[in-house]
N, C-alpha and C positions, 0 to 999 in steps of 0.2 A: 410569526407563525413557526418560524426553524425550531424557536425556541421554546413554544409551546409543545411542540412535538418530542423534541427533546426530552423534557419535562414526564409528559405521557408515555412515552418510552420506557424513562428510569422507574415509573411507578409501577409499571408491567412487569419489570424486572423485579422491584423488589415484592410484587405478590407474586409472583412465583416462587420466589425465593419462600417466604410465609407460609406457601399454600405445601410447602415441603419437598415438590416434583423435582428439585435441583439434588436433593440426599438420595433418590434414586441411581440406581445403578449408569445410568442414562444413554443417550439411544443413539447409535451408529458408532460408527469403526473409531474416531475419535475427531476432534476440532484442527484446524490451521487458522493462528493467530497470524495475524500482518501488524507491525509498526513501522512507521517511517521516520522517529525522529526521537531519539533518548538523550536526554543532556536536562540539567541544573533547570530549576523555573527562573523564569526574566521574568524581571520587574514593568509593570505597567499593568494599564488595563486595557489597552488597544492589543490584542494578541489572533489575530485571527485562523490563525496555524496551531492554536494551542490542540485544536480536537488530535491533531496528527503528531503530539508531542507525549511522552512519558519519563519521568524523571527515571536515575538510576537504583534508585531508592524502591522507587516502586518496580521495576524489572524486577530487582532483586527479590521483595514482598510476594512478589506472583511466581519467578520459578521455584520459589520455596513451598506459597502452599500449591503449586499444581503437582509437586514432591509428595507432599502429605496427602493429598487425595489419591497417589497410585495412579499419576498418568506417566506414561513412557514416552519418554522426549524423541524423538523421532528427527530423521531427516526425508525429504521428499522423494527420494531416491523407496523407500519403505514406507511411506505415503502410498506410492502405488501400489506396490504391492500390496498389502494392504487393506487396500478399496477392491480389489480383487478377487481377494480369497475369502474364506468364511471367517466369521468375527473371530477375534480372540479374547482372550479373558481379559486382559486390560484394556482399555481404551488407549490411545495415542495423543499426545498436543506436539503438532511439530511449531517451531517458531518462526515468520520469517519476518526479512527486513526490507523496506522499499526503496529504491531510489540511489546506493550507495551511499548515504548521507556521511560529512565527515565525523558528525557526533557519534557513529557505530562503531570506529575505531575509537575515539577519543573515552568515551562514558559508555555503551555499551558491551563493547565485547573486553572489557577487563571483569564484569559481572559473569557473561556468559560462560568467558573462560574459568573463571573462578569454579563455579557450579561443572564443570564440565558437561556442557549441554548441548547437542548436535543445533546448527541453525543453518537458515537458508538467505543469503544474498542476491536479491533479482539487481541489475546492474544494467543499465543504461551508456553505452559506450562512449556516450560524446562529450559526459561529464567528466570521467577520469581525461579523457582527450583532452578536457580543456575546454569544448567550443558548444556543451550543451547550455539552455537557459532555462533558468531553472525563475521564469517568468515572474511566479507567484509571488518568488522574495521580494523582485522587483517593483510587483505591486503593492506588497506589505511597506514596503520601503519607502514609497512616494506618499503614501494616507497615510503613514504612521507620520512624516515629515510635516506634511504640507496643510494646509485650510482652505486653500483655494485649488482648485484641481480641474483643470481641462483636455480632453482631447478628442480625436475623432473615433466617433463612434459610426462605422458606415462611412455615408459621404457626409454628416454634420458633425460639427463640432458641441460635444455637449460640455458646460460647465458644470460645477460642483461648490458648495458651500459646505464644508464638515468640520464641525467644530467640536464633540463630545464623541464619546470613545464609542456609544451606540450609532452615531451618526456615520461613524469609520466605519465600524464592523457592518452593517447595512450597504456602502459603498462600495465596500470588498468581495461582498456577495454579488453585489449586482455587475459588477466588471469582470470578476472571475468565472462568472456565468456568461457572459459574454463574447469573454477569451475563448474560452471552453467549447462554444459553438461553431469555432472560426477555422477553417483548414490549416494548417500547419504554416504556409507562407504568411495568409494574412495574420494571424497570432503574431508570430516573430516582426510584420511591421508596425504591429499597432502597440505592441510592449517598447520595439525599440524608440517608433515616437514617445509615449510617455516617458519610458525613462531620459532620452533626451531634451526632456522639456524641462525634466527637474533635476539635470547635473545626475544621474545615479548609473554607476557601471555598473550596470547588470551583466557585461562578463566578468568583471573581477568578482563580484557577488556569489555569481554560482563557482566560478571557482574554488573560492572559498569556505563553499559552502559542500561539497561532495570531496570522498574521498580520490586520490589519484591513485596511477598504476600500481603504485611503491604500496601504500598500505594495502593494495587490493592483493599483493602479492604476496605480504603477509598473511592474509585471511585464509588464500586458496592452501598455504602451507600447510596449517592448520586440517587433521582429518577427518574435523567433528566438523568443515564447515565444509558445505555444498555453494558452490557459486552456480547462479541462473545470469538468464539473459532478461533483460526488459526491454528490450528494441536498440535501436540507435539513438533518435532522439527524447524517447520517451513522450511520444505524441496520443490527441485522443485518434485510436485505429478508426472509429467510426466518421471521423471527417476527411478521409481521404479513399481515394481510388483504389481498388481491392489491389492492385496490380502495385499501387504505392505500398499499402497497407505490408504487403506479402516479402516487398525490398528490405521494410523496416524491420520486417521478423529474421530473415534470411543473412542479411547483414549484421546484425548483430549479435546475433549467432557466429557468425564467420569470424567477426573481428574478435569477440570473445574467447574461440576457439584458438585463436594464432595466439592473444595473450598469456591464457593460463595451460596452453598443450593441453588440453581434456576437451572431452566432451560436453557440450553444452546441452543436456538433456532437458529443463526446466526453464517453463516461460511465466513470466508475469505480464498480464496485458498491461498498460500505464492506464492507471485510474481506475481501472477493473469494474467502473460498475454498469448498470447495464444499460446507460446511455453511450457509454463509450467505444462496446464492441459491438460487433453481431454476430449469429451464427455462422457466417465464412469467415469469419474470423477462427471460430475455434475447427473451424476446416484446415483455415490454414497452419496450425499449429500441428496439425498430427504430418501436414504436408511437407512441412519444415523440419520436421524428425524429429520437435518434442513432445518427450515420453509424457510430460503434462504440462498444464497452463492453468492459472491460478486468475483467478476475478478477487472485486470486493464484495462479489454478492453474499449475505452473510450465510451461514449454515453449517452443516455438520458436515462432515465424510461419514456416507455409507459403505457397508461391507458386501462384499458378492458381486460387485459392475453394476452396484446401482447409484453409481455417480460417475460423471461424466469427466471424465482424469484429465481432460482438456477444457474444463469449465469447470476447478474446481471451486469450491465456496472456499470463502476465510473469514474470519472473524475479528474486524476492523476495529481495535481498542479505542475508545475515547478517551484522552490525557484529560478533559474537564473533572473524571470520575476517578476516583480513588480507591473502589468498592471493589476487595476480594469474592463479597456476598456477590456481587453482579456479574463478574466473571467467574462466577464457579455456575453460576447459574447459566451463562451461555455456552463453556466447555461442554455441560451435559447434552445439550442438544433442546430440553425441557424448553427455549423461547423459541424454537422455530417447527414450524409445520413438517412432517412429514415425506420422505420426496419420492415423487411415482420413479419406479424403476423406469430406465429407458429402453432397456434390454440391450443394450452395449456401452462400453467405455467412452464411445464417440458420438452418443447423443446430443441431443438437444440442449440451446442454451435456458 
């Protein structure tokens, strides 16, 4: 079905594309791209992270033509602003990055630098610390290894058969949906059972896998880059206790703030989309002092406070798709509906 939809999607995209609405001037103050993961493609066919993957090749291909179409690369800092005031003649694409991933110093920001391009790092504390898990690799790691697969799911124990690279990717879905439902304690024991069932250090993994303090301190040097916060653990907010939820915003901000001396204005919710937060969620973001908070829900930035700077949309690249036509055509705004004004900054999710 994912993949049917997929499908229907990309075909929506490209009759838009046909039907010409993307060559228009196009509609709101300008787009927020998110990527989580730029580096080389791996070999295989088991890849279930690819959607949240973009080579550097293709970075490269896109902030060139978003160059040629006359978008102004932007940081979040002028994101707000922005969404505020009356349009201006050019539209805006600010860029940002999720997760601290280590491939964004590695293959990304030798591009971005190159282009000299303002971007935005949301940053998750416990990763550069050392002590975040970054579960999913973990997961990737046991079905990418194994054929036989068990553990508790609840209070039973389920087994697993997977032997074809459809049969993977289907079981990935269906445990990461799983994981994903679970409050933050029970997640971290039901990964660290699995991965101890099948020998895999899932803290050396994520380790390995995010950057640490030292390149983070690099980046902050840099004054075309903006560093955000994305919580401490990088949890979903909507499975826990408003009073937990509100720690995780608050502390990682804190701890942010003591690393790079600055202000930590810019929040990323983790996961951003709209199973993962709710509306006291982007309460608490204005409550926590940031100036905005960024979701995966897709869509434009309107101009005049008719988007919600604590709920802003962004537009989630898929690394399966390699089409400049498909991302020019969701810069413009032409694939999404319209958004009713709230009549403040601080509206509704």
């Amino acid at each position: 079905m994912a993949s049917d939809d997929r499908w229907l999607e990309r075909l929506r995209l490209e009759l838009t594309w046909f039907s010409g609405q993307a060559l228009l001037r196009g509609r709101g103050a300008g787009a927020i791209l998110r990527f989580a993961h730029v580096r080389p493609r791996r070999r295989g066919g088991f890849q279930p992270l690819r959607a949240d993957e973009i080579t550097p090749q293709f970075l490269d291909r896109a902030i060139r033509a978003l160059k040629r179409w006359r978008y102004d690369f932007i940081g979040m800092d002028e994101v707000c602003r922005r969404a505020v005031t009356l349009p201006e003649k050019r539209r805006f694409v600010a860029l940002t990055f999720d997760g601290a991933a280590k491939d964004l110093i590695s293959f990304a920001y030798p591009v971005l630098a190159r282009h000299a391009v303002p971007f935005t790092v949301y940053v998750p504390t416990a990763f550069p610390d050392g002590v975040g898990e970054a579960w999913w690799i973990g997961l990737e790691r046991v079905i990418a290894r194994e054929s036989r697969i068990s553990l508790m799911m609840g209070e039973k124990e389920q087994r697993f058969v997977v032997t074809g690279d459809a049969e993977k990717q289907a079981l990935f879905s269906h445990i990461e949906s799983w994981l994903r439902s679970l409050p933050p304690a029970e997640l971290s024991a039901a990964i660290a059972d699995l991965c101890t069932r099948y020998r895999i250090d899932l803290a050396a993994l994520s380790r390995e896998a995010s950057m640490d303090w030292e390149d983070l301190a690099r980046l902050a040097a840099d004054p075309l880059v903006t560093i955000g916060s994305a919580t401490v653990n990088y949890p979903v907010l909507a499975n826990m206790k408003d009073t937990a939820a509100l720690r995780e915003m608050t502390m990682g901000k804190a701890v942010a703030e003591s690393a790079f001396h600055r202000e930590m204005r810019h929040l990323a919710f983790p996961f951003g989309d709209r199973a993962s937060f709710r509306r006291s969620h982007v309460v608490m973001a204005e409550e926590a002092g940031f100036a905005s908070a960024v979701s995966t829900i897709p869509g434009i930035v309107e101009a005049e406070g008719r988007t919600n700077l604590r709920a802003l949309p962004r537009i989630s690249w898929d690394g399966r798709i390699g089409s400049l036509r498909m991302l020019r055509v969701l810069v413009s705004g032409a694939a999404f509906a319209p958004v009713k004004p709230t009549g403040s900054t601080t509206g509704q999710t």
